[in-house]
C-alpha positions as CSV (number, residue, x, y, z in Angstrom):
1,X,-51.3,-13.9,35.8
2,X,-51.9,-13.2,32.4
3,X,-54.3,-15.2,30.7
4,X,-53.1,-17.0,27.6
5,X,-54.4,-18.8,24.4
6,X,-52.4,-21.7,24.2
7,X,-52.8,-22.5,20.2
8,X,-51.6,-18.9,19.5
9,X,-47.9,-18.5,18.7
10,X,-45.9,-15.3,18.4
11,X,-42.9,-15.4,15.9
12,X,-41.1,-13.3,16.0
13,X,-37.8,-12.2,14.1
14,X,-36.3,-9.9,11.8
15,X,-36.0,-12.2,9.1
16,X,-39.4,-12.4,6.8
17,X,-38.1,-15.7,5.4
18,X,-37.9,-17.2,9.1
19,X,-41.0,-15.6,10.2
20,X,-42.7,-17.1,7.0
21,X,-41.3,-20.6,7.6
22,X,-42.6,-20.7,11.1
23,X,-45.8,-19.4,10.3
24,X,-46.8,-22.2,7.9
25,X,-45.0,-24.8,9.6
26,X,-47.2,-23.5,12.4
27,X,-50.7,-22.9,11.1
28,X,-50.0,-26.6,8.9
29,X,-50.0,-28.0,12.4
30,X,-53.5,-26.6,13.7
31,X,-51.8,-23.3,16.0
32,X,-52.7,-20.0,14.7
33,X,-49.6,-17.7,14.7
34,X,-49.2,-14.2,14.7
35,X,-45.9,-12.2,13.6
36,X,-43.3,-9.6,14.6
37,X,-40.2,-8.4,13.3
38,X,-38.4,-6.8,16.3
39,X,-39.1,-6.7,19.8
40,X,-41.0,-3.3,20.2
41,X,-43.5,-4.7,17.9
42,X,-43.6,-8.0,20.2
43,X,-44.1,-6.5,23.1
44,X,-47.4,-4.9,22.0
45,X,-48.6,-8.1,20.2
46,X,-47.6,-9.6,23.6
47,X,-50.1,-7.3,25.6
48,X,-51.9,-7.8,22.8
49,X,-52.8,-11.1,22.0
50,X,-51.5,-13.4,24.7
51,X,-49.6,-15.7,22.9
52,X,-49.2,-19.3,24.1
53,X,-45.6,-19.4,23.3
54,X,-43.4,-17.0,21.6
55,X,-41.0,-17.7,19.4
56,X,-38.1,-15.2,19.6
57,X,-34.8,-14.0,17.4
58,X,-31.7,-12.8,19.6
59,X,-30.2,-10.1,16.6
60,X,-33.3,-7.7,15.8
61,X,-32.9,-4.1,15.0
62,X,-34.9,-1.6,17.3
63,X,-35.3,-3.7,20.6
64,X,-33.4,-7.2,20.4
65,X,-34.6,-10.3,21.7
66,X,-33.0,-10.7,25.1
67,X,-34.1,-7.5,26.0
68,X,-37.9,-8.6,24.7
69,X,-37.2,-11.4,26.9
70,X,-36.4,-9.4,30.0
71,X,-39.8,-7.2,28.9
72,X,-41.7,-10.1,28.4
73,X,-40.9,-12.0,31.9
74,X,-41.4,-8.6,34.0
75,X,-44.9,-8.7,32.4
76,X,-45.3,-12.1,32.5
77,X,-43.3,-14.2,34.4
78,X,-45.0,-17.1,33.8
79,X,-44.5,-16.7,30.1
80,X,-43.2,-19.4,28.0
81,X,-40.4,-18.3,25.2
82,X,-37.9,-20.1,22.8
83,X,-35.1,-18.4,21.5
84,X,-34.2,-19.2,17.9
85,X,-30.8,-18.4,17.7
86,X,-28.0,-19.0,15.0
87,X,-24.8,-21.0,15.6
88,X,-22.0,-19.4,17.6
89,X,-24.4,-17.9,20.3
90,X,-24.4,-20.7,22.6
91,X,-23.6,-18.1,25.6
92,X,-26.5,-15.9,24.6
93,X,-28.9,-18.7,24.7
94,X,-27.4,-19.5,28.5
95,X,-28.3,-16.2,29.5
96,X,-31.8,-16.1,28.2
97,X,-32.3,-19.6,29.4
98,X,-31.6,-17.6,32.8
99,X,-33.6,-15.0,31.8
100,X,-36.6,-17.3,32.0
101,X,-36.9,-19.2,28.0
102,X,-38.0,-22.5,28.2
103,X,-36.2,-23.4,25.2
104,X,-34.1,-22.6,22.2
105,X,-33.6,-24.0,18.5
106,X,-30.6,-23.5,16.7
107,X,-30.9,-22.2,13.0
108,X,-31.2,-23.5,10.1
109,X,-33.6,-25.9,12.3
110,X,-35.5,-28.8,11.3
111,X,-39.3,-28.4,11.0
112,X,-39.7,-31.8,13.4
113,X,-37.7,-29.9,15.8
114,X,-39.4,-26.8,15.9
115,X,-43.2,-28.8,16.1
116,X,-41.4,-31.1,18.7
117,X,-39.9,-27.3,20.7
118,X,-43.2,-26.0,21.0
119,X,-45.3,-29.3,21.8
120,X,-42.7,-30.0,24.7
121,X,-42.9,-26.4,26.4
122,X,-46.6,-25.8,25.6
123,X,-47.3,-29.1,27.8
124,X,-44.2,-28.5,30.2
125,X,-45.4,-26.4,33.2
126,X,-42.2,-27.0,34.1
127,X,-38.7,-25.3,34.6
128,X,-36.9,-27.5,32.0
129,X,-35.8,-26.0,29.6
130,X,-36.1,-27.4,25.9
131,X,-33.2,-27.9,24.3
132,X,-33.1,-28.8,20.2
């Protein structure tokens, strides 16, 4: 079981502008936050810095986000992920929702949404997902 700080959040995306809007959202509301921008680079911050939560594009060049996902959950199962995810990928989000995500926002979200996302799966031990 990895051990995790629970007011550290890893954003990532490939988008600075959504990685940037997160952030500050994020760090306005007490959590400290680190960043990536593609899923290699998550995966060490992972190992890293034992996020909390991570918050995690689908579309990323290098290594996209289900497969982070996958990487993720094999090292820690136990992790707890959100998808951010644009319109039209409904049957992506499924599949990482069976992948093992706790949760998913749909873009262009709401910032109440997204501090309301990570409050409910950051208290949720549970298997229910959070849905936006």
């Amino acid at each position: 079981m990895v051990s995790r700080d629970t007011q550290l959040i890893l954003v990532v995306d490939d988008s600075a502008f959504i990685r940037k809007k997160c952030s500050n959202l994020l760090t306005k509301a007490g959590y400290r936050v680190v960043e990536a921008e593609d899923g290699i680079e998550a995966l060490a911050k992972y190992v890293d810095e034992k996020p909390g939560l991570v918050l995690l594009g689908i579309g990323m060049p290098r290594m996209g986000g289900i497969h982070a996902l996958h990487a993720i959950m094999r090292i820690d199962p136990a992790a707890k992920v959100v998808i951010i995810s644009a319109m039209g990928q409904r049957h992506v989000v499924q599949n990482a929702i069976k992948e093992g995500a706790k949760g998913f926002l749909l873009k262009p979200f709401r910032d109440g949404r997204v501090l309301d996302t990570v409050k409910k799966v950051l208290d949720n031990s549970g298997a229910e997902p959070a849905w936006e």
